[in-house]
C-alpha positions as CSV (number, residue, x, y, z in Angstrom):
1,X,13.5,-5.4,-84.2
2,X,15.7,-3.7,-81.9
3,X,18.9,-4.6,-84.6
4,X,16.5,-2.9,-87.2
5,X,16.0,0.6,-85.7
6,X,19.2,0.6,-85.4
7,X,20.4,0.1,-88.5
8,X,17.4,2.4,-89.7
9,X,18.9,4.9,-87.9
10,X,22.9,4.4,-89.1
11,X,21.4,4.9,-92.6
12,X,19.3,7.9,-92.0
13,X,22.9,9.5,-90.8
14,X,24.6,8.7,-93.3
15,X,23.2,9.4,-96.1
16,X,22.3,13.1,-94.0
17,X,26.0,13.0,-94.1
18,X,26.4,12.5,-97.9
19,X,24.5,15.1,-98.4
20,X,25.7,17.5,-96.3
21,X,29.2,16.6,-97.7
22,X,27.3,16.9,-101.3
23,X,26.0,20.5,-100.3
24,X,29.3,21.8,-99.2
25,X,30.9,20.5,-102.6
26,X,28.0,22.2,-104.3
27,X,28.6,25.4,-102.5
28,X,31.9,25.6,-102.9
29,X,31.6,25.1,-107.0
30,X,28.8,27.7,-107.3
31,X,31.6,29.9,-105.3
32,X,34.2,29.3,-107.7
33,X,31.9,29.5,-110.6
34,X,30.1,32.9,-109.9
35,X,33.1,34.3,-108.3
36,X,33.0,38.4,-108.4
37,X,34.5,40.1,-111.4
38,X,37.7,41.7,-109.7
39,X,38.2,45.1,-109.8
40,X,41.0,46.8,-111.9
41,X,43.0,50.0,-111.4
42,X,44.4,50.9,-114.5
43,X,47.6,53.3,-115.0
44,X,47.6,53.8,-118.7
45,X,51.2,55.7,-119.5
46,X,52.0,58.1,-122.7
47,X,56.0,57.5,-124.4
48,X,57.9,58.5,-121.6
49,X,56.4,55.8,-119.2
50,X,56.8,57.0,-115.5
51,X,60.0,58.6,-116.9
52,X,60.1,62.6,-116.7
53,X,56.0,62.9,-114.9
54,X,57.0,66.1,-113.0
55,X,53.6,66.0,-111.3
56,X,54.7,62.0,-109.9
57,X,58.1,63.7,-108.9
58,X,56.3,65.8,-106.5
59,X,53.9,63.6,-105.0
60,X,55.6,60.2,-105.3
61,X,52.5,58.3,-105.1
62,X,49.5,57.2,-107.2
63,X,46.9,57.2,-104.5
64,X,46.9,56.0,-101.0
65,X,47.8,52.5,-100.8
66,X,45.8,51.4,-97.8
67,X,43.0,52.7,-100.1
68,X,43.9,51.2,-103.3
69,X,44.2,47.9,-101.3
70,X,40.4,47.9,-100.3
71,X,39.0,49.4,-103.3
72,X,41.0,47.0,-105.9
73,X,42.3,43.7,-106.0
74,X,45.0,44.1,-108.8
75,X,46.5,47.2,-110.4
76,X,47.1,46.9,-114.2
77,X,50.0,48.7,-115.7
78,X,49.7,49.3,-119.3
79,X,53.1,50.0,-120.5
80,X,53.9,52.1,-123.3
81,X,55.8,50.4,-126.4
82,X,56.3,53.8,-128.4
83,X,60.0,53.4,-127.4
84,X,60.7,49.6,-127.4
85,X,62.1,48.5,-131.4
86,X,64.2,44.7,-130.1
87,X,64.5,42.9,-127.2
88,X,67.5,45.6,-126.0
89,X,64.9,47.4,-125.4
90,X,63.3,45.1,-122.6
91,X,63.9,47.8,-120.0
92,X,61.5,50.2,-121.5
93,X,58.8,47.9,-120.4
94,X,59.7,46.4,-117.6
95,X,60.8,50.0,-115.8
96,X,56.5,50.9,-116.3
97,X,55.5,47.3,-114.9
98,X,57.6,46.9,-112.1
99,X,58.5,51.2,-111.1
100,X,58.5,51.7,-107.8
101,X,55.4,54.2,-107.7
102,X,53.3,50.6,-108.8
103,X,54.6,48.6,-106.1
104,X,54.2,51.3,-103.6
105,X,50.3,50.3,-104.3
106,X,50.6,46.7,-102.7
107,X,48.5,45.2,-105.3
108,X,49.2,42.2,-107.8
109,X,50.0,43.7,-111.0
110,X,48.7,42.6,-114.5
111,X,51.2,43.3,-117.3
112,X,49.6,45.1,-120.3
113,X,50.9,47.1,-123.5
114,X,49.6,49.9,-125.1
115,X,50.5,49.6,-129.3
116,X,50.7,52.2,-131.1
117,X,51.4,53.4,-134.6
118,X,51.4,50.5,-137.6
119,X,54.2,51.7,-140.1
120,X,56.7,50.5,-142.4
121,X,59.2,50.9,-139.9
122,X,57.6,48.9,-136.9
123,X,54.7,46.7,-138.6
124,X,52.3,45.9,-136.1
125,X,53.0,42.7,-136.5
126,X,56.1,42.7,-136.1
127,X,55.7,44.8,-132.8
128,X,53.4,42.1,-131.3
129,X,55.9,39.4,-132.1
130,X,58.3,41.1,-130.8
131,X,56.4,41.8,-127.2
132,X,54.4,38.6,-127.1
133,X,58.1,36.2,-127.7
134,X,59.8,38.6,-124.9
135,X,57.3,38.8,-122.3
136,X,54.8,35.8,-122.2
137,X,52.8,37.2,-119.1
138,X,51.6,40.2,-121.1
139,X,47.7,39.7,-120.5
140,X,46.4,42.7,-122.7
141,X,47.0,45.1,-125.4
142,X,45.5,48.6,-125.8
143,X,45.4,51.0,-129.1
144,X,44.6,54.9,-129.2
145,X,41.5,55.2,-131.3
146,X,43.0,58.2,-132.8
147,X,46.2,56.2,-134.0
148,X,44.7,56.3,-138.0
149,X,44.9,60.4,-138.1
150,X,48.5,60.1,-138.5
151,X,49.1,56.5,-139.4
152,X,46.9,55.2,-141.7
153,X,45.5,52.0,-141.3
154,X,47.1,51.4,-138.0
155,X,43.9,50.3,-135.7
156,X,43.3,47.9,-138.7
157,X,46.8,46.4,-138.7
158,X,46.3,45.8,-135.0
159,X,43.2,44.3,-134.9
160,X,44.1,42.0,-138.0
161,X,46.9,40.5,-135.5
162,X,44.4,40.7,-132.3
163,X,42.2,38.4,-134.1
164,X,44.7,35.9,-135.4
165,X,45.7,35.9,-131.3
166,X,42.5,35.0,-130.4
167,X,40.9,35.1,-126.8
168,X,44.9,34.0,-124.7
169,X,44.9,38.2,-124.4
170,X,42.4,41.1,-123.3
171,X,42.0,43.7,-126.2
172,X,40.7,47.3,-125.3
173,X,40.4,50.8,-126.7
174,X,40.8,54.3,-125.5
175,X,38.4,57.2,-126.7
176,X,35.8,59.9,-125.5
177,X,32.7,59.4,-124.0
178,X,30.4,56.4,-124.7
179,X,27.6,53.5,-122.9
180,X,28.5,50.6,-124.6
181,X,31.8,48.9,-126.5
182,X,31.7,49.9,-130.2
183,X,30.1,47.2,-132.3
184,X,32.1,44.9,-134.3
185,X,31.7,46.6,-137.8
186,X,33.3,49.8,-136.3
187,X,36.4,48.4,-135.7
188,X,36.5,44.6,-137.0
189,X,36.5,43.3,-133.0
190,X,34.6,43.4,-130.0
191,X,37.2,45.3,-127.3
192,X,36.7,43.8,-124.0
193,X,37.6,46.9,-122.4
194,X,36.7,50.4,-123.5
195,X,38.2,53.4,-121.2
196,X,36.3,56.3,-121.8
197,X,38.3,59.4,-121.3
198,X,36.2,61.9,-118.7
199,X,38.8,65.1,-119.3
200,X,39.0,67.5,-122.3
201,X,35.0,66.8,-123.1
202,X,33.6,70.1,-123.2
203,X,31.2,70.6,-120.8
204,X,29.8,67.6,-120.0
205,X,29.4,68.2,-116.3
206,X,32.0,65.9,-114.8
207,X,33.8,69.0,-113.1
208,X,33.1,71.9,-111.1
209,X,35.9,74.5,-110.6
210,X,37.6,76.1,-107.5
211,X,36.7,79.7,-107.7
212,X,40.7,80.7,-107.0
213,X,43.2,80.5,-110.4
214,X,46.6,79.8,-109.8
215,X,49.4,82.5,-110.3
216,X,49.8,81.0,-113.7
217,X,45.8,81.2,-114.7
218,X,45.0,77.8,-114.3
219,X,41.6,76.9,-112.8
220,X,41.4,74.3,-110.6
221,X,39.0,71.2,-110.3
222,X,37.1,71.0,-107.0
223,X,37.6,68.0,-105.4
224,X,35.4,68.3,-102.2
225,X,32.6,66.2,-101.6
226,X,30.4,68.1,-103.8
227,X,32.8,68.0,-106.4
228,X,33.1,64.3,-106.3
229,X,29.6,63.8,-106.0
230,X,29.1,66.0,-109.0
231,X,31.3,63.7,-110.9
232,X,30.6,60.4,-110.4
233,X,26.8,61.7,-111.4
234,X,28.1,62.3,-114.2
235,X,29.5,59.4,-114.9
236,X,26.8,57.4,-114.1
237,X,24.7,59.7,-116.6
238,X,27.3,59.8,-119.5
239,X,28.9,56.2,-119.2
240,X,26.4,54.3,-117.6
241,X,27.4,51.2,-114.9
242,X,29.0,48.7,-117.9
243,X,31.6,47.5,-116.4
244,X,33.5,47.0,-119.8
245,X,33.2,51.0,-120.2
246,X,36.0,52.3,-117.9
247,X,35.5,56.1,-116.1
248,X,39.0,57.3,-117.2
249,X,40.7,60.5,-115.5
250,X,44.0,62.3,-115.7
251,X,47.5,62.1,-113.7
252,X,49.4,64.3,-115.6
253,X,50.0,65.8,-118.6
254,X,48.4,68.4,-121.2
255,X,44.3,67.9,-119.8
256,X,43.6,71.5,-119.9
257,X,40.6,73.2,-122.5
258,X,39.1,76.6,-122.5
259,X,35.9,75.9,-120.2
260,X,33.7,77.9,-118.3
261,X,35.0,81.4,-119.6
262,X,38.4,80.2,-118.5
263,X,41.8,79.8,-121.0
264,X,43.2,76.8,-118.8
265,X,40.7,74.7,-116.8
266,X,43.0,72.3,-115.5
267,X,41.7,68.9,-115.4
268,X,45.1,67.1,-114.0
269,X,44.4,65.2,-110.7
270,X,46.8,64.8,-107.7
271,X,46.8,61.7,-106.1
272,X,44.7,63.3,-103.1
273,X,42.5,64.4,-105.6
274,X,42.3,60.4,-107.2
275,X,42.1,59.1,-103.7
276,X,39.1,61.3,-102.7
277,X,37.2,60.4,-105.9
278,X,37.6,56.7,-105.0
279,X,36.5,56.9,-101.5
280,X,33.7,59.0,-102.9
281,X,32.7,56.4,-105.3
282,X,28.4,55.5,-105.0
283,X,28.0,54.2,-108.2
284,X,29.3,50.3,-107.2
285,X,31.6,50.6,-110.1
286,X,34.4,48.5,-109.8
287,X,37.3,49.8,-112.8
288,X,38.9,53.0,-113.0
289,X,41.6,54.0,-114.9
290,X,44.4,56.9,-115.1
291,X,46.2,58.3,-118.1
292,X,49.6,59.7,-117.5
293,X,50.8,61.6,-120.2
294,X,52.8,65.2,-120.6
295,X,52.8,68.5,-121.7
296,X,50.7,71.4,-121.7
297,X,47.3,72.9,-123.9
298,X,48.3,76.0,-125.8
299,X,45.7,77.9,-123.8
300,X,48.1,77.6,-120.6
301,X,51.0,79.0,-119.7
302,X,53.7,79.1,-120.9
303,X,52.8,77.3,-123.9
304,X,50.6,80.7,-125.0
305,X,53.5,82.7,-124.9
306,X,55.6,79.9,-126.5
307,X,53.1,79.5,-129.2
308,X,53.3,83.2,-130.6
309,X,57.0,82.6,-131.6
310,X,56.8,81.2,-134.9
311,X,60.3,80.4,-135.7
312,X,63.1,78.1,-134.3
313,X,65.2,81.7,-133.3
314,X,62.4,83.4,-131.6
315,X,61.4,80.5,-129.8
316,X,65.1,80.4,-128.1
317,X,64.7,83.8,-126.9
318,X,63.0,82.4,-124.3
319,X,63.9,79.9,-121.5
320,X,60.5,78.4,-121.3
321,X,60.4,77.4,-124.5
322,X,61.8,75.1,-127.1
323,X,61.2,74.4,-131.0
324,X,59.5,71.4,-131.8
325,X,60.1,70.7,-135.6
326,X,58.0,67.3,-135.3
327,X,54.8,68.4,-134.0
328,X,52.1,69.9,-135.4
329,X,50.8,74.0,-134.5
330,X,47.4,74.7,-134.1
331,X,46.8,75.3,-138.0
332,X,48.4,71.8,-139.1
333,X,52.0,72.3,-139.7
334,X,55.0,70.7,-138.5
335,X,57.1,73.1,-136.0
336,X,55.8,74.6,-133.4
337,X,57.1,76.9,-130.5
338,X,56.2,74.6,-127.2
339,X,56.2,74.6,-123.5
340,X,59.5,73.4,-122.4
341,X,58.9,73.2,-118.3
342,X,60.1,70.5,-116.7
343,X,58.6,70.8,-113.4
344,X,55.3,71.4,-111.9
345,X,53.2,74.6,-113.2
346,X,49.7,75.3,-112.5
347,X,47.4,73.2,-110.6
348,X,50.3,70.8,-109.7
349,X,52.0,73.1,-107.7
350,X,49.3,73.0,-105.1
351,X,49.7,69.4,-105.0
């Protein structure tokens, strides 16, 4: 009887034991299984790359590390391909993925390309070849939704080669404001990741304006608490909380419009700026991107002055300026008087 109890009781422990050891291995699966969804900081770069951002010259930083660190686990460069044609050109991409203003961020980075511009001269498929056979840890490819305005069937060439790829890569779009990624029959795909652009919309409410202009006329976004508050309301009203819609802002470049009664509201953030909207962050969002890109609106100056010469020998009369044959004036024709400033103006040089 004795023997009995005994070996009663040896059983009873082990099979507690088995289960215990069956509830830990359960655990740990469910863990790995329903793991969070990480969250992304994307830096989504324009032709020149980091290359010639005189706003990044000054401040040498994309936001505050220590922050970036607890707000993100991986920072995701999408590199600009406007400039890479063979695999010579393998510095072009490599110089955006690894600069040093990315590492200074202490995050694991994930290796995107933005695609641009289907022609005869670069096929999109060819482009893809080209960047898929060179770099094998590419994770994602992004196109502009307004690539077809000057290159006809371009998004359609793209996302005939995105399809044939299948799901090895992410796939996303940039564009204005929306809730939910566009539905298949808008573009032929469903984009995994749609950044919504929240500068140069009008006013849509995502910024409030310092009541001081710069020297140079520019109005300044406010950036205090009540300014950050104001725009991740916003956000949360005009994007919603999909995580596949990502709140995008801008780091550089020509983000000014005529708002509020004002001929340059400057819509540029510093990296304090970026750092305070982060920190400020209620909505439990977890992606946010930046678009670094260059330039200025016609509205600022000195593109308005620059703009009122209408030849290539007026536009040398002045030092500020330079004759663009390429791009397109305000009416639609190619050659335009433009801003030729290649340090900060405005806003920036508060920074």
């Amino acid at each position: 009887m004795k023997k009995h109890t005994i070996g009663l009781i040896v059983l009873v422990i082990l099979t507690l034991a088995c289960l215990i050891a069956l509830l830990i291995v359960l655990t740990n699966s469910c863990k790995s299984n329903f793991s969070p969804a990480p969250r992304n900081l994307y830096l989504i770069l324009e032709s020149n790359g980091f290359n010639n951002v005189p706003e990044l010259t000054g401040t040498q930083q994309i936001m505050d590390p220590k922050l970036a660190q607890s707000k993100f686990d991986k920072v995701v460069v999408v590199a600009n391909s406007a400039k890479y044609k063979n695999s010579n050109d393998k510095d072009i991409m490599t110089d955006q993925w690894d600069n040093p203003l990315v590492r200074k961020l202490g995050l694991p980075v994930e290796k995107w390309a933005f695609v641009c511009c289907s022609s005869n001269a670069m096929p999109a498929s060819n482009l893809i070849t080209l960047l898929t056979h060179q770099f094998t840890d590419i994770s994602g490819f992004l196109i502009d939704s307004e690539d077809d305005k000057n290159y006809p069937h371009s998004i359609e060439d793209f996302v005939t080669i995105f399809n044939n790829m299948g799901t090895k890569y992410k796939y996303a779009i940039i564009n204005g404001l929306r809730k939910s990624i566009p539905p298949k029959n808008k573009y032929n795909i469903v984009f995994d990741k749609f950044f919504s652009e929240v500068y140069t919309e009008g006013q849509s409410g995502f910024y409030k304006g310092l009541p001081t202009k710069t020297k140079d006329g520019a109005t300044c976004v406010d950036m205090t608490a009540t300014g950050v508050q104001q725009f991740w309301g916003s956000v949360k009203e005009k994007l919603g909380l999909n995580e596949a819609i990502v709140p995008t802002v801008c780091g550089s470049g020509n983000c000014q419009e005529k708002l509020f009664g004002d001929n340059c509201f400057d819509e540029r953030l510093s990296n304090k700026n970026i750092s305070d909207l982060i920190s400020g962050n209620t909505t439990g969002r977890k992606d946010f991107a930046i678009w670094y890109g260059s330039g200025q609106q016609f509205s600022c100056e000195p593109a308005s002055t620059c703009l009122k010469l209408n030849s290539d020998a007026a536009c040398k009369t002045n030092k500020n300026c330079v004759w663009n044959q390429y791009k397109k004036n305000p009416t639609g024709n190619l050659g335009v008087c433009v801003s030729s400033l290649t340090s900060n103006w405005g806003c920036a040089n508060t920074w």
